[in-house]
N, C-alpha and C positions, 0 to 999 in steps of 0.2 A: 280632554284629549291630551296624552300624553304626547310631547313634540321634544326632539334629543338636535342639537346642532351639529354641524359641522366640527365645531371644535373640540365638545365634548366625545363623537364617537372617534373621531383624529387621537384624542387622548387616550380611550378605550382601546383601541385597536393597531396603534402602533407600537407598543410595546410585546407584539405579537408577532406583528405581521414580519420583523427584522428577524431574530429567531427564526421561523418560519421558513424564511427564503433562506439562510445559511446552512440549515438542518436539512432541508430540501436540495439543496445545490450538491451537499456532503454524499444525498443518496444516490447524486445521478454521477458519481466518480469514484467512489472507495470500492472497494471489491466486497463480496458475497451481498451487499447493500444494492449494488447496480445491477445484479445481474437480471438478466433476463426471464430466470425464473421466479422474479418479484415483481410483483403487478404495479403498473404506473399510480393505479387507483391507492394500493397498498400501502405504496410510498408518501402519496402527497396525505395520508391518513395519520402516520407514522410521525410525519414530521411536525400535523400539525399538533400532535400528540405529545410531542416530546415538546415543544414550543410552550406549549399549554402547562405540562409540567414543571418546567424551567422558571418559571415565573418568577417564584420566593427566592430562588438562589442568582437572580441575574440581577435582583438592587431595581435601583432607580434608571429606567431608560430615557434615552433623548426624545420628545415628542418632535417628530417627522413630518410634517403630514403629505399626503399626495399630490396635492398641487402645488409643494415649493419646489424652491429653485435646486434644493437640495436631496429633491426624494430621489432625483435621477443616480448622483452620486454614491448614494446610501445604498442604494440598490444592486450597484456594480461591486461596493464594497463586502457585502452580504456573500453576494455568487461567489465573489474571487476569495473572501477569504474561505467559505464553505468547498470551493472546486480544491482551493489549495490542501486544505486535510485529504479529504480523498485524494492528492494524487501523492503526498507525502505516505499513505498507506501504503499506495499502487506503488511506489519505489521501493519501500521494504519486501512486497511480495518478487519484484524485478529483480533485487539484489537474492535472494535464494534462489531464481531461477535461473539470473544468472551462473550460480555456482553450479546448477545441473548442466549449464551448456557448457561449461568447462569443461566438467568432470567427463559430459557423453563423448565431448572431443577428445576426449583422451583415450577413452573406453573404443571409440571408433562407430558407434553409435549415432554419429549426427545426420549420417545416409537416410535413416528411421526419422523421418521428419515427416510431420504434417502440418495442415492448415487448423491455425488457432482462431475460430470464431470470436473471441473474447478481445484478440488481438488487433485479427486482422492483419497476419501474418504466419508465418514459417514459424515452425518451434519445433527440436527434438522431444523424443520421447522420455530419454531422461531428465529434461527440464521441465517438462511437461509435468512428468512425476513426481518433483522436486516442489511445482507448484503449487501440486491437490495436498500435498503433505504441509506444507506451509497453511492452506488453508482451511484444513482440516484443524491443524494448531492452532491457527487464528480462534476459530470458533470453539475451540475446548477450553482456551485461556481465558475466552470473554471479552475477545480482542474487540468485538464489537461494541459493549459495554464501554471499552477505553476509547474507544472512536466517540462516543456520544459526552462521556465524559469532556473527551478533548474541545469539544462543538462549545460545551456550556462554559467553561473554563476560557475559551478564545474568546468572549465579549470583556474580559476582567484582559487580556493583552491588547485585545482589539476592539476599542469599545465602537459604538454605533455613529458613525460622521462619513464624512463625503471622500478623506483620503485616504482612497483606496492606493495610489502609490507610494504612501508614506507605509502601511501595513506590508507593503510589497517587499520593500526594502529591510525592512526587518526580520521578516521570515529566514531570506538567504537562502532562499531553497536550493539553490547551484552549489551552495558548503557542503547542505544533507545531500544533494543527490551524489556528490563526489567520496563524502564520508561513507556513505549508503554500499554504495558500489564496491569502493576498497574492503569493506565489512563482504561482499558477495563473495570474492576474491581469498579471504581469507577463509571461508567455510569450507570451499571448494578444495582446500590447500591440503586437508590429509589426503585426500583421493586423491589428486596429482602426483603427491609424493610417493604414495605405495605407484603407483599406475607407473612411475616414471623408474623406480626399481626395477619392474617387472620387465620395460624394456631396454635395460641397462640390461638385466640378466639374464634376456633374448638375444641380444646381442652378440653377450661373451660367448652362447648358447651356438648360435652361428658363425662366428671364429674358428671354436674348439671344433668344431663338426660342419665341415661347409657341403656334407653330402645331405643334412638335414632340411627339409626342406619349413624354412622356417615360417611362410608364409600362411601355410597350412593349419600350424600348431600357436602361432602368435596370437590370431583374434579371439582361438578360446579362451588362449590363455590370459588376454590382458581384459576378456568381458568376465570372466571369473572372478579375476583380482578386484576389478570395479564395483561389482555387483559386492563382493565381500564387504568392499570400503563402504559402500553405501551402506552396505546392513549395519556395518558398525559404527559410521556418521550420523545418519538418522537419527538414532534412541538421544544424543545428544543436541538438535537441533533448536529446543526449545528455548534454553537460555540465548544464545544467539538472537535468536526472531524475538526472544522479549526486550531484549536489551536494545535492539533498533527499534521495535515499536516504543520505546520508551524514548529513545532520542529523538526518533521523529516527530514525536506527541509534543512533548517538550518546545519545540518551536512555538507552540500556539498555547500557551502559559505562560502566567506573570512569571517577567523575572524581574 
């Protein structure tokens, strides 16, 4: 009768089971990975799949086992640093839509507001839009791929131990999400600019001619200008959105 210990399947199976929960945590927080229209079953399949893959390229892991003192730790550390990649994505996709709620404020746009299920809040339409186009890019560029990559590369910065708030501290996630943001800000910047001529040039428009009724003729006129900027902001969006997923990926790799 073949009989396997405690310590031997402890050996066996924890060099899995850490992987696992990180890969796992990653899919209940990063976007197109969490959404809704991915099955719970789907995910915990997915993770354990890529765990299982990961094997050769993750070295030698720390044997854990479940009943020390330290599997509680290990554990918090797994979730938190796997929730942190996903939300370090979710701030890249924030920061371009940020730039859409600028932009729709300025276009006059923000009135067009609905409930974002995803959120769990208020969103304009042209942030809205701003969104599905960021995550549309995500998924052309393989942004996914770079999610997963990032997962297996974080054990080589963050390797498998109990301190989870030493990992904390070094991420700095308050740096990326302030970096992150200022990047939202500058996307949004050509369309402000042209938008912000337009009503300089309404302006002078209502001076020269105060029988005009400019009230009338301003909101075509400045959602025309907007909608222009965006046709011609878009087709360049890509370098942007790589260049922050590349900074924010970057946190959770050797440095």
């Amino acid at each position: 009768m073949i009989t396997f210990s405690e310590a031997q399947l402890t050996a066996w199976l924890a060099p899995l089971i850490w992987p696992f929960l990180r890969t796992l945590a990653l899919f209940t927080s990063a976007p197109v990975l969490s959404s809704r229209a991915f099955p719970v079953r789907a995910r915990i399949g997915l993770a354990f799949f890529v765990a299982l893959a990961a094997q050769p390229s993750l070295g030698q892991q720390p044997v854990i086992g479940m009943n020390e003192a330290g599997a509680l730790g290990a554990v918090i550390q797994q979730v938190g640093v796997g929730l942190a990649i996903g939300f370090a994505i979710r701030v890249v996709f924030a920061a371009v839509e940020l730039a859409g709620e600028v932009a729709g404020f300025q276009m006059g746009l923000n009135f067009a507001s609905f409930f974002d299920p995803t959120l769990n809040t208020q969103s304009s339409a042209v942030s809205r839009f701003f969104g599905q186009i960021t995550l549309f890019i995500f998924i052309v560029m393989n942004g996914h791929l770079m999610v997963l990559l990032a997962v297996i590369k974080s054990f080589q910065a963050f390797p498998v131990d109990q301190n989870f708030l030493q990992a904390l501290q070094q991420m700095k996630m308050l740096d990326l999400g302030v970096n992150l943001f200022a990047s939202g800000l500058w996307i949004s910047l050509p369309m402000v600019g042209v938008l912000m001529f337009a009503n300089l040039a309404l302006g002078i428009v209502s001076r020269v001619a105060p029988q005009m009724n400019i009230y009338a003729i301003g909101f075509p006129i400045t959602l025309t200008v907007g909608l222009i900027g965006m046709a011609a902001t878009l087709p360049m969006l890509d370098e942007p959105l790589m260049g922050l997923m590349e900074r924010a990926l970057d946190v959770f790799s050797v440095r």
